[in-house]
BALOBA-1460 file (C-alpha; in Angstrom, 3 decimals):
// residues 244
<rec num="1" residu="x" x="-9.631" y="109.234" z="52.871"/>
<rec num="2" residu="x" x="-8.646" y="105.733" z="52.385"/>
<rec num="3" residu="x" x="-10.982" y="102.932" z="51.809"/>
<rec num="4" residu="x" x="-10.531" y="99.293" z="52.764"/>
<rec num="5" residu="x" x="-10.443" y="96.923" z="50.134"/>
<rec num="6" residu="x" x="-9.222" y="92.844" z="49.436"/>
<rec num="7" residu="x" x="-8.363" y="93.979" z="45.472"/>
<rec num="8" residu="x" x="-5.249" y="94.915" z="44.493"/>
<rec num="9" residu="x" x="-5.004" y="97.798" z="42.276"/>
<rec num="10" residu="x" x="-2.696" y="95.021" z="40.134"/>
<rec num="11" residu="x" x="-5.629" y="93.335" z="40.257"/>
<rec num="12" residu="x" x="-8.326" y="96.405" z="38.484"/>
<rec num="13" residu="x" x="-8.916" y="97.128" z="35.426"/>
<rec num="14" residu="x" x="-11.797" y="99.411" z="33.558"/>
<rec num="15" residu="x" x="-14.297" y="96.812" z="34.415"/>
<rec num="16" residu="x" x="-13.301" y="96.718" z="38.204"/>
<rec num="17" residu="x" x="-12.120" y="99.864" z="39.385"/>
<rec num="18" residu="x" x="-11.536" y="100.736" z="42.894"/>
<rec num="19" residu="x" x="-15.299" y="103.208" z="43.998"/>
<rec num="20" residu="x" x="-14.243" y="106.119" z="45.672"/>
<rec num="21" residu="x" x="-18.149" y="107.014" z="46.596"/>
<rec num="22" residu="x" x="-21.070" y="108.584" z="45.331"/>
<rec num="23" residu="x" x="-21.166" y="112.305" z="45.929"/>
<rec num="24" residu="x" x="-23.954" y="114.886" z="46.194"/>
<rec num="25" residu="x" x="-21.847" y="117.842" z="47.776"/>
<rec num="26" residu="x" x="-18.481" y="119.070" z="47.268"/>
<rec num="27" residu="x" x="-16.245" y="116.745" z="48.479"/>
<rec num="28" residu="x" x="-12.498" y="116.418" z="47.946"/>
<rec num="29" residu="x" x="-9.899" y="113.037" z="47.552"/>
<rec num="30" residu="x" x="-5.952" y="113.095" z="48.548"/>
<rec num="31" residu="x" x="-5.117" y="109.521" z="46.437"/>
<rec num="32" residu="x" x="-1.638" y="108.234" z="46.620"/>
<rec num="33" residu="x" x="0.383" y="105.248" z="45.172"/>
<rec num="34" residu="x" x="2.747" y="104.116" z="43.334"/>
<rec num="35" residu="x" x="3.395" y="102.515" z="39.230"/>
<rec num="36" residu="x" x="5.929" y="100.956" z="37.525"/>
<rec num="37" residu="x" x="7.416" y="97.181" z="37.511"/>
<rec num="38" residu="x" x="8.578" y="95.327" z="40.258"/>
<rec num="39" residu="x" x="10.704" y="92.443" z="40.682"/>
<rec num="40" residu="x" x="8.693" y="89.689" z="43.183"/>
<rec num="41" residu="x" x="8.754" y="85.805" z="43.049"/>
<rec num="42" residu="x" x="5.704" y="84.582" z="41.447"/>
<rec num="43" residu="x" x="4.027" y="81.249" z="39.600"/>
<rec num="44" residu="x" x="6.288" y="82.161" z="36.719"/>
<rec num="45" residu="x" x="9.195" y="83.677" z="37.856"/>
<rec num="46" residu="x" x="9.276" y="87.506" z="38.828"/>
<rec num="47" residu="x" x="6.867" y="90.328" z="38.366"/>
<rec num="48" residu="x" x="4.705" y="92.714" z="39.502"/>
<rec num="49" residu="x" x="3.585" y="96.196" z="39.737"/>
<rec num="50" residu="x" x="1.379" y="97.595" z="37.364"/>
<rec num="51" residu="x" x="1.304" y="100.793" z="35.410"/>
<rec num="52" residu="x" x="-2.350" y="101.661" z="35.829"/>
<rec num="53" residu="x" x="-4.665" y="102.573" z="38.970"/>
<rec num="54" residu="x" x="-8.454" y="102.993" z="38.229"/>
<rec num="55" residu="x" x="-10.596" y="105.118" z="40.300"/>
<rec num="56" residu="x" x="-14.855" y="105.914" z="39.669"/>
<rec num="57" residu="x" x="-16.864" y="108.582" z="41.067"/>
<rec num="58" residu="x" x="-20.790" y="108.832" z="41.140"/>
<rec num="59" residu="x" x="-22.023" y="111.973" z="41.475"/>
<rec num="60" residu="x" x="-25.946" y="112.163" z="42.095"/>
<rec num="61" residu="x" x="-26.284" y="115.831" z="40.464"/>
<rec num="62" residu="x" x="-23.816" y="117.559" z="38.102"/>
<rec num="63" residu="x" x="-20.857" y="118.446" z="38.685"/>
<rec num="64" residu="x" x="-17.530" y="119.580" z="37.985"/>
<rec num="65" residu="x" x="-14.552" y="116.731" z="38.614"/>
<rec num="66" residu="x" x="-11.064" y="118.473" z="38.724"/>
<rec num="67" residu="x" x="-7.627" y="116.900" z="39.439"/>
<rec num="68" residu="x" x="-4.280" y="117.733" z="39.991"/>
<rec num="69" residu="x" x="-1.058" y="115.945" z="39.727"/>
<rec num="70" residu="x" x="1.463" y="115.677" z="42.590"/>
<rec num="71" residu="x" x="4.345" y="113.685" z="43.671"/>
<rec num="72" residu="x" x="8.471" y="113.794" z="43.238"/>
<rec num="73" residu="x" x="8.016" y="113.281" z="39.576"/>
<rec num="74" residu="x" x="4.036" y="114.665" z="38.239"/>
<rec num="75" residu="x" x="5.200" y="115.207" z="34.477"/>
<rec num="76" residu="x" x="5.554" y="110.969" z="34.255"/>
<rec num="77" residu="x" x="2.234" y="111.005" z="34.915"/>
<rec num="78" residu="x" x="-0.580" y="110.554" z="33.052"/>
<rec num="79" residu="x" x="-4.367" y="111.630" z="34.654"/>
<rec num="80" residu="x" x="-6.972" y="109.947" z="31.946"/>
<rec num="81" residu="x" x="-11.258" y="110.709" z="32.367"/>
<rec num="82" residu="x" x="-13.636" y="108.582" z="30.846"/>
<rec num="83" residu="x" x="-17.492" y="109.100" z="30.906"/>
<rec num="84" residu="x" x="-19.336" y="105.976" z="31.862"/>
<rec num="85" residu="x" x="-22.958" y="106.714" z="30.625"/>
<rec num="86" residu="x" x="-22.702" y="106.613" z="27.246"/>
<rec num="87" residu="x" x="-23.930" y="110.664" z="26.632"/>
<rec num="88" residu="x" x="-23.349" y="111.754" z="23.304"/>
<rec num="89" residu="x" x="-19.807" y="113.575" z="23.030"/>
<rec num="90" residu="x" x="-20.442" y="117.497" z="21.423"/>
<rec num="91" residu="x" x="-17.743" y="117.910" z="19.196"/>
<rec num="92" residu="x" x="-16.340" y="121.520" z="19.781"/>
<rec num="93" residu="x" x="-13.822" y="123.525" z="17.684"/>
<rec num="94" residu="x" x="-10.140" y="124.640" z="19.676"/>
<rec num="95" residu="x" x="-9.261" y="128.054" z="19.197"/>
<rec num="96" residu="x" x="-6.440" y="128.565" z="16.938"/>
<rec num="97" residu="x" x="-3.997" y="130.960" z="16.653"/>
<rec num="98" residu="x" x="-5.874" y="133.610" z="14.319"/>
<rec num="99" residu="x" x="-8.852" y="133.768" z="17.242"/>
<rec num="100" residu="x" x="-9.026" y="136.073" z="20.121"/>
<rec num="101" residu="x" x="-5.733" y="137.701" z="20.561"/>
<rec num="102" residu="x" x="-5.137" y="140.554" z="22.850"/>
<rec num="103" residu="x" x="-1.868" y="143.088" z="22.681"/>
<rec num="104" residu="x" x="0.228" y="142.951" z="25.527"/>
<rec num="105" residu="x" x="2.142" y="146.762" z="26.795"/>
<rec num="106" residu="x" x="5.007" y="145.912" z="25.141"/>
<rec num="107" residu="x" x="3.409" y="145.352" z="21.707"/>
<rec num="108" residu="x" x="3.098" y="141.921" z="21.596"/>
<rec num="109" residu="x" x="-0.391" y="140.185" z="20.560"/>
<rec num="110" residu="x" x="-1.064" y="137.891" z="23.261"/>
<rec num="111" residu="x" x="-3.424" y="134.612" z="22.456"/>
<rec num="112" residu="x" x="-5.210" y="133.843" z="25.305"/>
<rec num="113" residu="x" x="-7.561" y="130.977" z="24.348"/>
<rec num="114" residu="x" x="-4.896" y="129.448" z="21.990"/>
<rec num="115" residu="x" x="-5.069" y="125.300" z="22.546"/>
<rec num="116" residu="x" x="-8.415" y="125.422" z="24.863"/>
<rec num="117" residu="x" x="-11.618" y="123.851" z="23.598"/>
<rec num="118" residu="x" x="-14.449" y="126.376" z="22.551"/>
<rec num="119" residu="x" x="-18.077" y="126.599" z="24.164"/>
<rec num="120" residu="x" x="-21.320" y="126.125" z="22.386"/>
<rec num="121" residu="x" x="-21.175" y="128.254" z="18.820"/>
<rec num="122" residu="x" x="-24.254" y="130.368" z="21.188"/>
<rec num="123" residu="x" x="-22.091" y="130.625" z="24.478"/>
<rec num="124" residu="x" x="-20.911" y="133.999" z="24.441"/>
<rec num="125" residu="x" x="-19.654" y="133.974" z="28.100"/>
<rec num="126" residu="x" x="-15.744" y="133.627" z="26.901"/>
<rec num="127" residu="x" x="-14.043" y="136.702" z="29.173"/>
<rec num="128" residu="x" x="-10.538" y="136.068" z="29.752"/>
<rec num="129" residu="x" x="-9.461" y="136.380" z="33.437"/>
<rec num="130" residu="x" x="-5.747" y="135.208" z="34.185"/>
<rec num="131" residu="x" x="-6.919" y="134.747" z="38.240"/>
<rec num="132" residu="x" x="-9.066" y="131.664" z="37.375"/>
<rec num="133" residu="x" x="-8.149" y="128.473" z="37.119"/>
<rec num="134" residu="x" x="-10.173" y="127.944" z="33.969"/>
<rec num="135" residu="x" x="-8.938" y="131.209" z="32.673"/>
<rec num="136" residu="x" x="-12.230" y="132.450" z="31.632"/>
<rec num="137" residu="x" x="-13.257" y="129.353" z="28.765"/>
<rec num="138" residu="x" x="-15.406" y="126.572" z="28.773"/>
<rec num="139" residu="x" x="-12.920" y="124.378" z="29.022"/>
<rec num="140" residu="x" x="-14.292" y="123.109" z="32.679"/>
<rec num="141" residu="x" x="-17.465" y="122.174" z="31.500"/>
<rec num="142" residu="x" x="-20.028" y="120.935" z="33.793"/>
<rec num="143" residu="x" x="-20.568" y="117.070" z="33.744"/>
<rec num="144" residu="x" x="-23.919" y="115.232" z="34.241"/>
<rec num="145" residu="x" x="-24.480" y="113.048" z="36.872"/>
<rec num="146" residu="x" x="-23.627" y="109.485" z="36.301"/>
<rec num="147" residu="x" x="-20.595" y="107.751" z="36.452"/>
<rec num="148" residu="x" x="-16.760" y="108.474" z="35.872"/>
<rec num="149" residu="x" x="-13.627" y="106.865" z="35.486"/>
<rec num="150" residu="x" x="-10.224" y="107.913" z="36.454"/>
<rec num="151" residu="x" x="-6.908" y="106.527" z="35.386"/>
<rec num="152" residu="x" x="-3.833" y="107.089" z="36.967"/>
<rec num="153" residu="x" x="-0.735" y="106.033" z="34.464"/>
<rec num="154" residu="x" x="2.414" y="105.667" z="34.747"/>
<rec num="155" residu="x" x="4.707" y="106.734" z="30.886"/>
<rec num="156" residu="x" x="7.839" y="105.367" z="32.353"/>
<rec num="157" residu="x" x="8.980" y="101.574" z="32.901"/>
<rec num="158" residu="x" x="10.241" y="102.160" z="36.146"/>
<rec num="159" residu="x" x="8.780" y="102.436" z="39.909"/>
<rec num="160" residu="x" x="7.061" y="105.716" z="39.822"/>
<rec num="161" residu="x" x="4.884" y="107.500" z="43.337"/>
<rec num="162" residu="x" x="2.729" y="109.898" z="42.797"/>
<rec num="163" residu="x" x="-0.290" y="112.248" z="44.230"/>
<rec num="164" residu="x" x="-3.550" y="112.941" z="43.201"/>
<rec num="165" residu="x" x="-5.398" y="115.955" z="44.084"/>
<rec num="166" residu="x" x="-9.789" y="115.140" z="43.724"/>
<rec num="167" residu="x" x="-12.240" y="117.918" z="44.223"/>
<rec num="168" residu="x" x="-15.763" y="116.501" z="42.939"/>
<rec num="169" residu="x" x="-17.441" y="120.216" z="43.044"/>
<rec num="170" residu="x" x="-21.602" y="121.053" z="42.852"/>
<rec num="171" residu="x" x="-22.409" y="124.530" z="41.444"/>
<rec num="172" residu="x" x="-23.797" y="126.920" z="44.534"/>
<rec num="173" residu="x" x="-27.653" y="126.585" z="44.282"/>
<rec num="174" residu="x" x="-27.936" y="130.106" z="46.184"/>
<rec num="175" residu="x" x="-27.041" y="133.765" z="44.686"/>
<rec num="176" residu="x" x="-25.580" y="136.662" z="46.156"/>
<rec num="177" residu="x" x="-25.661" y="140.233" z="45.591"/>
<rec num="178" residu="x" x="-21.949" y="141.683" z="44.764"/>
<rec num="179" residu="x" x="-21.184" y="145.315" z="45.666"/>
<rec num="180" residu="x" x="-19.092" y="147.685" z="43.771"/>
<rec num="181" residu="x" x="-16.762" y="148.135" z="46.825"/>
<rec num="182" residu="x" x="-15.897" y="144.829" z="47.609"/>
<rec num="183" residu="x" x="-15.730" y="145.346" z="51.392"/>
<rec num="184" residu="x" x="-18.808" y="143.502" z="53.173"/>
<rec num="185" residu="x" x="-21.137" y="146.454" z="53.386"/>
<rec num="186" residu="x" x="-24.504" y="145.537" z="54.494"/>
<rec num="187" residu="x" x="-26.759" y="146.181" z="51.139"/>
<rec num="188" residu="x" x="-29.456" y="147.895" z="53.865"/>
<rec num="189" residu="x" x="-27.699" y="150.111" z="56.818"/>
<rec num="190" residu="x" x="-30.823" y="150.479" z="58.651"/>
<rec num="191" residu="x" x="-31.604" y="148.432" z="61.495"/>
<rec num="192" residu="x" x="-35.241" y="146.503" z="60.455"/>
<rec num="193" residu="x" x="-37.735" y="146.046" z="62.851"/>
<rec num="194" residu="x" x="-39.670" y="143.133" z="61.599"/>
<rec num="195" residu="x" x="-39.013" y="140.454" z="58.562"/>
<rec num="196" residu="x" x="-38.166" y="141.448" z="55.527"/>
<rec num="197" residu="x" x="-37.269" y="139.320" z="52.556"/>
<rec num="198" residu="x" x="-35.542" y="140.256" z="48.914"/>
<rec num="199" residu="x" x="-37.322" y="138.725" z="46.236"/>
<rec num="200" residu="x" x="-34.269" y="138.224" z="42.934"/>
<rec num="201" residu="x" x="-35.106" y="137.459" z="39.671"/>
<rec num="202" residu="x" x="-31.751" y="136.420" z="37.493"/>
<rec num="203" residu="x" x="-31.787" y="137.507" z="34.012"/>
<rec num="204" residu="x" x="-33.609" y="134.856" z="31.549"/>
<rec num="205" residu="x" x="-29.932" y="133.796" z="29.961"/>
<rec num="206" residu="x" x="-28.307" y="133.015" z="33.444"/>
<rec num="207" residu="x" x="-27.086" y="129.649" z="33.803"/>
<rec num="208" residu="x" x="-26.640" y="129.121" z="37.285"/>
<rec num="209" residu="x" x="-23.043" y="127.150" z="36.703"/>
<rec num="210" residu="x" x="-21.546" y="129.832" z="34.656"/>
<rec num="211" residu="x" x="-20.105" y="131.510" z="37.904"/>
<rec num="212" residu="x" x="-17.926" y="128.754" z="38.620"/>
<rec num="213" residu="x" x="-15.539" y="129.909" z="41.838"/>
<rec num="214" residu="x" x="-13.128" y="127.593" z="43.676"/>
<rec num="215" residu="x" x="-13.358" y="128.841" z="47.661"/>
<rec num="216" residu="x" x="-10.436" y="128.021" z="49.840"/>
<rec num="217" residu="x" x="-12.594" y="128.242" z="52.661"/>
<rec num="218" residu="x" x="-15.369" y="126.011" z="51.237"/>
<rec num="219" residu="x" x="-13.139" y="123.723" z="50.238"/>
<rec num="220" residu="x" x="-11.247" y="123.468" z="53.346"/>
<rec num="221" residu="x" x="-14.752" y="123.271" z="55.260"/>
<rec num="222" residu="x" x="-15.691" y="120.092" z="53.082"/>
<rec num="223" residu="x" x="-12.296" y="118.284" z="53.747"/>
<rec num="224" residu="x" x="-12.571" y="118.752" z="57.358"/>
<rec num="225" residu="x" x="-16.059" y="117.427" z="57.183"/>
<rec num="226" residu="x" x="-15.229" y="114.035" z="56.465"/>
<rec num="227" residu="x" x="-11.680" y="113.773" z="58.457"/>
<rec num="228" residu="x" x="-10.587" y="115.451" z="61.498"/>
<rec num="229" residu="x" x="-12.285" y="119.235" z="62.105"/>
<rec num="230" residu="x" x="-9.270" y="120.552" z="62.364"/>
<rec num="231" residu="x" x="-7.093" y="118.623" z="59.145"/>
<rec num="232" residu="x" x="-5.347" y="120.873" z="57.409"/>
<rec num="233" residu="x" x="-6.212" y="121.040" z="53.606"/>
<rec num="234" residu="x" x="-3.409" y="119.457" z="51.588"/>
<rec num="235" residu="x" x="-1.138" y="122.179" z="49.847"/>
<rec num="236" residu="x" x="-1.669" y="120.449" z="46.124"/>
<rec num="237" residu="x" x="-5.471" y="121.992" z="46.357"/>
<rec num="238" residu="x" x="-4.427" y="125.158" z="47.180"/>
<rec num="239" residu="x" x="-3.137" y="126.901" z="43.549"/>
<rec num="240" residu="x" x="-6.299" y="125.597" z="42.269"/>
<rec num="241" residu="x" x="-8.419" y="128.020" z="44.311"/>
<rec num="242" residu="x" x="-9.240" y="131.789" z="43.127"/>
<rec num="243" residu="x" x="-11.135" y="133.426" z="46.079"/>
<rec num="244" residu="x" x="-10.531" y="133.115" z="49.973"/>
């Protein structure tokens, strides 16, 4: 979604970046532009371009703020996030090589966490899973609501476009109850004949954005509620997604 504005992104810096909105549901952002130098007539000759957009988001609650490059060229491109409100940054270990390994069929030992930041030294809810987008780690940590900054850079001195993929995402406030066969059942078969209400208690150590899912279909639902109802969700959003 595209927002009017008389400023230039030539014209932005850190102090003056273009406001995408402030968010309190799951919303997602399709930005495109283009970096690099050009060569236009100006007071002191010829110029122009600039190598740098800035973007902020608000988000009213926390959140999770995940991007993904697009474009002809995405590897020239450089996606920086900066925390506007100042919290104190946790310093957390990265696992090395000599951490959780894993041996493959063939023999091999496999390092699945190798590179990605660690949780809390009391977070024990590291499980790797290859069908998630976060791979099972802590590495998507949830932010806190305030204000964030976005920079979209260009590492090449020449006219670059690109795509940006933005899903600002609010952990589910509800819980469901998952069956062992995966197929809809109905947890009660017989038919009820008046109310009747399930009272769930979650276990003292759940943290409500542990689960952390990325639905196609929610996702889809919340880009069609701001555009056209029937817009088709961009393609870039799609790998980043891990359940229908």
């Amino acid at each position: 979604m595209s927002r009017a504005s008389n400023t230039s992104q030539r014209q932005r810096t850190q102090a003056n970046p273009l406001v995408l909105g402030t968010f309190s549901e799951t919303s997602l952002r399709y930005l495109t532009g283009k970096l690099g130098p050009e060569n236009r007539v100006g007071l002191n000759g010829y110029g122009g371009g600039t190598m740098n957009h800035w973007f902020q988001l608000n988000v009213t609650s926390p959140a999770w703020i995940i991007t993904r490059k697009g474009g002809p060229r995405p590897n020239y491109i450089e996606v920086s996030a900066f925390d506007l409100n100042k919290n104190p940054i946790e310093g957390r270990m990265i696992f090395q090589a000599d951490s959780v390994s894993r041996t493959l069929e063939n023999g091999e030992t496999f390092y699945p966490y190798l590179g990605h930041v660690m949780g809390a030294g009391s977070d024990l809810a590291n499980n790797f899973n290859n069908y998630t987008v976060n791979k099972g780690n802590d590495l998507y940590f949830i932010l806190e609501a305030g204000s964030y900054l976005l920079c979209i850079s260009s590492t090449r001195n020449e006219p670059l476009d690109y795509t940006l993929g933005v899903v600002i995402e609010f952990p589910a406030l509800t819980s469901f109850i998952l069956l062992e066969d995966l197929d809809c059942s109905f947890l009660i078969q017989e038919t009820l004949t008046e109310d009747f209400n399930f009272e769930l208690e979650p276990s003292e150590n759940y943290i409500m954005d542990v689960d952390h899912d990325h639905s196609l279909a929610e996702w889809t639902k919340a880009w069609q509620r701001e555009r056209d109802p029937n817009a088709p969700l961009p393609e870039l959003f799609a790998p980043l997604t891990d359940r229908p």
